[in-house]
C-alpha positions, -999 to 999 in steps of 0.1 A, spaced: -691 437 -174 -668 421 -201 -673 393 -221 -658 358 -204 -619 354 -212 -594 325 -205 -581 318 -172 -549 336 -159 -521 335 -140 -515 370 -125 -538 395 -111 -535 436 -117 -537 458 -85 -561 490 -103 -558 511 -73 -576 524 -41 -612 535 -38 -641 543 -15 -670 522 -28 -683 495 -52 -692 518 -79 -658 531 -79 -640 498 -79 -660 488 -108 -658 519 -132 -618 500 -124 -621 464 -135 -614 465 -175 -599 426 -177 -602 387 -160 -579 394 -129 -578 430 -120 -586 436 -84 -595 471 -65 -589 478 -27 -624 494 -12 -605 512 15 -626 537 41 -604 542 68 -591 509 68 -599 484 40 -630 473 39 -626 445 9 -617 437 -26 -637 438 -55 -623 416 -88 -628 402 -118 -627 363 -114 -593 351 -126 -608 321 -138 -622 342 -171 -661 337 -163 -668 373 -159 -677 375 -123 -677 401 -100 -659 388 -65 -663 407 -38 -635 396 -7 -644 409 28 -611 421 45 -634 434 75 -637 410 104 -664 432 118 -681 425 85 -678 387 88 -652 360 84 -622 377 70 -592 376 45 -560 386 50 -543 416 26 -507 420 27 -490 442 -3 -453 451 -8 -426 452 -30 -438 416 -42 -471 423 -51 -510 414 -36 -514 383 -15 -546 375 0 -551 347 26 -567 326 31 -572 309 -6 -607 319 -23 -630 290 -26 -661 300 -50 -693 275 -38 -713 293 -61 -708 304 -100 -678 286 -117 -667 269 -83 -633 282 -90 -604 277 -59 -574 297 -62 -549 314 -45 -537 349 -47 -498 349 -38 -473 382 -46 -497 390 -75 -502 354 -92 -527 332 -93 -525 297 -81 -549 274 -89 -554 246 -58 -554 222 -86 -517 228 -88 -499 205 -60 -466 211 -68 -463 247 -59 -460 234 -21 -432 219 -36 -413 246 -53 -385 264 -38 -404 299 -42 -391 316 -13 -358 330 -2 -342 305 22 -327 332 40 -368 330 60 -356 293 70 -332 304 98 -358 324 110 -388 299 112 -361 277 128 -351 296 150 -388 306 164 -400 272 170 -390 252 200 -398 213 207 -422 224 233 -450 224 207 -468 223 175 -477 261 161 -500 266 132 -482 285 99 -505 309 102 -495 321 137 -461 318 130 -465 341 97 -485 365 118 -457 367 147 -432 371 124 -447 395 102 -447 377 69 -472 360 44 -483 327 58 -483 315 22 -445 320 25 -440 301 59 -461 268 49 -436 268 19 -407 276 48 -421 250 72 -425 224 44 -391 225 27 -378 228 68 -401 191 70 -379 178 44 -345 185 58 -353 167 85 -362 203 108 -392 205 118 -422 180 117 -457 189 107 -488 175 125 -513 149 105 -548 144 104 -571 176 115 -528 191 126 -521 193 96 -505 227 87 -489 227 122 -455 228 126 -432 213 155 -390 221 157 -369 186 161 -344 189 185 -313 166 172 -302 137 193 
């Protein structure tokens, strides 16, 4: 395993393999990430972006246990939900079209990251019947939930859509103009 390096920003998809010791003959720097894939993916094995030198290993099996979320295209890797370390360097961070975002970072729920050609159709799904979660709504619609909280949040602020508070929060209600 390599020495500890700085933290980054982006991580490096190395390819597709069928065990452990594959994925780790792999990892040569802080960030890259191998797919353990046997028939289906089974999990991720990567270098901690945070530069500690850690092996992670992130279970995409839900018979294996609780479960992340892969999604790759054109954009790059996307895991979700975030990775929360409670061991080791305690690092959380998420893992969004191939770059790193560190929960310490508020603003990026701010930014206007995605395209808002999404926010007709997040609009357009919800109704005033009820609140939905982001991640329901990402899953219906085929798309990153990381992308539909930033969606549903800039929708919030134009006066759209309201989002639920408290233990709701994250959950995402169309206004219906009077």
């Amino acid at each position: 395993m390599n020495k500890p390096h700085r933290r980054v920003d982006i991580v490096r998809f190395r390819g597709k393999v069928e065990n452990n010791a594959a994925a780790r003959n792999l990892l040569r720097d802080t960030g890259d990430l191998v797919l353990i894939e046997r028939g289906r993916p089974r999990s991720i094995v990567m270098l901690c972006p945070c530069g500690c030198g850690d092996e992670l290993v992130v279970n995409l099996d839900a018979r294996a246990g609780p479960a992340w979320y892969l999604y790759q295209n054109k954009k790059g890797t996307t895991l979700y939900p975030s990775v929360w370390r409670e061991s080791g360097c305690g690092s959380h961070f998420i893992i969004w079209s191939s770059r790193v975002y560190w929960c310490d970072y508020e603003s990026l729920w701010d930014a206007d990251v995605i395209e808002s050609s999404l926010d007709d159709t997040v609009s357009s799904f919800l109704d005033a019947k009820g609140f939905l979660h982001y991640k329901d709504i990402a899953v219906q619609l085929g798309e990153i939930p990381w992308d539909i909280l930033i969606v549903c949040r800039r929708l919030v602020k134009r006066g759209a859509l309201r989002e639920g508070v408290g233990k709701h929060k994250g959950y995402f209600q169309k206004l219906i103009n009077r």
